[in-house]
MILUM-911465 format. One record per residue (C-alpha): x, y negated, z. Coordinates in pm, whole numbers, plus 50000, padded with zeros to 5 digits. Layout:
XYZ/...
//
This chain:
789120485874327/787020517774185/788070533874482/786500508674687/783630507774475/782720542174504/783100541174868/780810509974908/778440531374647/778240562074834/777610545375186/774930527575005/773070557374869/773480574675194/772090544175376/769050547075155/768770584675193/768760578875546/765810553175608/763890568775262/763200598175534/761050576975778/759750557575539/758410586575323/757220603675655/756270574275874/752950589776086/749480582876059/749190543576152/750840539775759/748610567675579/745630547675551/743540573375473/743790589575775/741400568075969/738840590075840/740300621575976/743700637775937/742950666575779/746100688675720/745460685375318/746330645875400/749090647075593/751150674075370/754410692675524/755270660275740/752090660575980/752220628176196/755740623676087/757670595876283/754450575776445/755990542076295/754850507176384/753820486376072/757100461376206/759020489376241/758120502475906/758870466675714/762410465875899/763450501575745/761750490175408/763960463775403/767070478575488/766200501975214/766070469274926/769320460875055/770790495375048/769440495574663/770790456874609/774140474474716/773900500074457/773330476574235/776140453574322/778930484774298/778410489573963/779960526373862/780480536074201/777990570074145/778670590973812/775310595473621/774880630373781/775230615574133/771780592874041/770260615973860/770340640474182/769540613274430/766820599874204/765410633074159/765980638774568/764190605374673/761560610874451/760210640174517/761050632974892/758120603974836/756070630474592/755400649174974/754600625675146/750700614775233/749200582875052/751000555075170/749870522075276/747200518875000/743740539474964/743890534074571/744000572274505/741180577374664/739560549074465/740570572074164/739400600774302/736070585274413/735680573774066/736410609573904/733840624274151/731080597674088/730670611073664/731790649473772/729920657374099/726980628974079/726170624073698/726760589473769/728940565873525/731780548373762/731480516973569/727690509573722/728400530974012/730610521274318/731650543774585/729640536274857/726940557474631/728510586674783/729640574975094/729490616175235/731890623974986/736140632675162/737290605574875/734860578074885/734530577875279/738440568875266/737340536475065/737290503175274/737690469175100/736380481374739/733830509074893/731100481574666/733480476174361/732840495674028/736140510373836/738630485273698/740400511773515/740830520073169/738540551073029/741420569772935/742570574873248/739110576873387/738580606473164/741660618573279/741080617573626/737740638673580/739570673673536/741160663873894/737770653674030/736330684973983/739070703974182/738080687774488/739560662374680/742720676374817/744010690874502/743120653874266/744720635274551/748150659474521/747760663974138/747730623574151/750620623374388/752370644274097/751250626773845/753180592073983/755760610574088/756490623273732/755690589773565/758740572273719/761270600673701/760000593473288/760220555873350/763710563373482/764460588873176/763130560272884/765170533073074/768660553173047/767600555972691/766970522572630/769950513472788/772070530972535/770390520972271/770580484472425/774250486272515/773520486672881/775090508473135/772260537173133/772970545573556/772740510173658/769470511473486/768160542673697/769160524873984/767580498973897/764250509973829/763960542774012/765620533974277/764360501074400/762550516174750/758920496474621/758460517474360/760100550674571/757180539974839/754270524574642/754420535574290/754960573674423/754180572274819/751080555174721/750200574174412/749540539874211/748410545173822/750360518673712/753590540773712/751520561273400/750180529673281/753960514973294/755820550273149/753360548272847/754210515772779/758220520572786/757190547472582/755970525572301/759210498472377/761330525972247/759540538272020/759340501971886/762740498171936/763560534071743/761660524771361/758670544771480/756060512771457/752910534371433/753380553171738/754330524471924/751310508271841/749200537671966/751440542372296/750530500072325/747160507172291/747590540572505/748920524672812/746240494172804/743190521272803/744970528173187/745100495773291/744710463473090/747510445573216/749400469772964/748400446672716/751030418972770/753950438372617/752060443672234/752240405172179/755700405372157/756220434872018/753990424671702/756380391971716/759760410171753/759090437571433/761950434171220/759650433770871/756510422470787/755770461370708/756800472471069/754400447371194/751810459071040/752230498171101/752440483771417/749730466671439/747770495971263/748200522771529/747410496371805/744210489571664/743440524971561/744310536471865/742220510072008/739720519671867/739850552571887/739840547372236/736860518972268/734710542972081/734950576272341/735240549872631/731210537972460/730210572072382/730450584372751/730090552572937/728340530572751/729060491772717/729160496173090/732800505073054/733380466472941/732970458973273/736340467373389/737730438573251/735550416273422/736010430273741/739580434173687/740010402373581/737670385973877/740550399974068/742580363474019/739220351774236/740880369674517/744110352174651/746930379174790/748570366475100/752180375574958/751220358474622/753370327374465/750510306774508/749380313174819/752890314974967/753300278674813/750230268574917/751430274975293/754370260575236/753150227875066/749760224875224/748230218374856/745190236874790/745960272274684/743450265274372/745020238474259/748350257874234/747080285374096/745440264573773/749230243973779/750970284173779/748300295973539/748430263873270/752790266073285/752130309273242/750140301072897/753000276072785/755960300672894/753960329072699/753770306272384/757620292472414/758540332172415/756630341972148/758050313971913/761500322772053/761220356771939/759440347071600/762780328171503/765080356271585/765180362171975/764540395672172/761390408072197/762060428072513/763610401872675/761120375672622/758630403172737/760410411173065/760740374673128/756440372673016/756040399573305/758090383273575/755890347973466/752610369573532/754120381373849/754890347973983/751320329473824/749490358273968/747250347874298/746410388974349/750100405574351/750550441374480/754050448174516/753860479674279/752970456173993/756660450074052/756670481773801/755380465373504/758570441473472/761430465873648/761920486973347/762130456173112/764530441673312/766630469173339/767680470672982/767180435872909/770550421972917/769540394073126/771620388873418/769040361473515/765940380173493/767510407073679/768320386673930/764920374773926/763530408973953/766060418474269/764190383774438/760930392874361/761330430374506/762620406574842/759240386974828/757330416974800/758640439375091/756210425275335/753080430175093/750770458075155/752140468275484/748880469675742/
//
């Protein structure tokens, strides 16, 4: 039977290895930001690559999920330094290649450029103010929209601005590539600490092709936003409340959906002391990081929530509620108030669940996979802010949950 197992396992992994190739190098109809030019700083070391179709493209995508649902299903069939080499293969494999299928970094970069080359604050300013510049003429759909970002990793992002845009869109490219190789590095952690198999939770996370393509192809911030915040879980998890708190309130100042793990971390301290500590460095931290966000941006800054959450106005295509709404033929709005009024009754079931005694980290993974589902504007690399949970949660049902979802998702954001 292990025998077996490791022969399923390795044909597996090589499957994936195989069709990560194309998908990480699939030619210029999947690299967005080439419709603006294909300047050789876009394209990297794989040039027009393997001149995909979109179809083509969402075939080999999902071959890869099944290759990875595989893996998962041969449980000990690669030895942890068998991942850890094909993680650290696939990943940087995806590092190389030019944005895919999303013109998000640029957004970033546009952003960056806006407050270091212009003077002018990205929370007021959109990019169409600079519509000559090699970032901001790669924005399409949000060319009008201010930032919905967090000022810490606006600020961030300014160092890279300055560079120009070839080196910010590579440094970004890094920058996800690194955050889940950490993701991956905190979830084998947790795992132990959790009494979970550590490998199966590499797989799990780092391995799952949406986050191989999106999270690092694309060069998504949510991978930092989503490392920070496993940060804090084990730090949480490891008697160190403060610091937790402050990696909480870290992780929210890159993108506010960050925010949905501190709940239930405040509810899952083990002592009325831990909570507070807790609570302490999230607020300090918070405010810490309100306060430089108002010195340099000004109450502009609160705008990002707005806009970010005026994002539920739009309705996704490959949502839950629109997807239902085709099915059913009931008004997408009406389903989205029915998903949105059950999400704020799950969220308060978990959080009394876990205030008489229940996991924390569970409840939160299964908070995340509620927001995923409620959710009428779903990206498919959002998939990142419940993976990790999931992987340590010893759920077998959330898991299961989360393998569906990354299903769902495989047709989302190709063009």
């Amino acid at each position: 039977m292990a025998r077996r197992r490791s022969i399923a396992a390795a044909l597996a992994a090589l499957a994936l290895v195989l069709l990560s190739v194309p998908l990480a190098a699939p030619g210029l109809r999947l690299v967005p930001g080439a419709d603006a030019g294909d300047p050789g700083w876009l394209t990297g070391l794989y040039g027009g690559g393997f001149a995909l179709s979109p179809s083509t493209y969402e075939v080999l995508l999902f071959g890869a999920v099944l290759a990875w649902g595989l893996l998962l299903a041969s449980p000990g069939g690669l030895g942890r330094r068998a991942v850890t080499a094909l993680a650290g293969a696939l990943i940087l494999l995806f590092a190389l290649s030019p944005p895919l299928l999303s013109l998000d970094v640029f957004s970033y970069i546009s952003y960056a450029r806006l407050g270091v080359e212009h003077g002018l604050n990205p929370y007021t300013a959109a990019p169409e103010a600079i519509p000559a510049d090699a970032a901001a003429m790669r924005v399409q759909d949000f060319s009008d929209a201010v930032s919905v970002y967090g000022p810490l990793f606006t600020l961030l992002s300014y160092p890279l601005g300055a560079l120009g845009v070839p080196a910010a869109m590579w440094s970004l490219k890094a920058i996800a590539a690194l955050s889940l190789a950490g993701i991956g590095a905190v979830s084998a952690r947790l795992a132990r600490l959790r009494g979970v198999d550590p490998v199966t939770a590499v797989i799990f996370v780092v391995l799952n092709p949406l986050m191989l393509v999106h999270v690092v192809g694309g060069a998504h911030n949510d991978g930092l936003m989503a490392l920070l915040a496993m940060l804090a879980v084990a730090a949480a998890l490891t008697a160190r409340p403060v610091l937790a708190g402050a990696g909480l309130a870290a992780a929210a100042a890159v993108k506010a959906a960050a925010a949905l793990y501190a709940p239930f971390a405040l509810a899952g301290a083990s002592a009325g002391r831990d909570r507070l500590r807790l609570l302490g460095g999230l607020v300090a931290a918070a405010v810490v990081a309100a306060a430089v966000g108002l010195a340099v941006f000004g109450a502009d800054v609160l705008e990002a929530l707005g806009v970010a959450g005026g994002n539920q106005g739009t309705v996704s295509h490959w949502s839950v509620p629109a997807t239902l709404a085709r099915i059913s033929g009931i008004d997408v709005d009406v389903l989205r108030a029915l998903l949105a009024i059950a999400y704020a009754a799950a969220v308060v079931s978990l959080l009394i669940w876990v205030m008489r005694g229940g996991d924390w980290v569970r409840a939160a993974g299964w908070a995340a996979f509620g927001l995923l589902v409620a959710s009428a504007y779903m990206a498919p690399w959002y998939l990142v802010w419940l993976l990790p949970l999931a992987a340590v949660s010893r759920d077998r049902a959330l898991q299961i949950g989360a393998v569906a979802f990354t299903l769902f998702q495989v047709a989302n954001g190709i063009p």
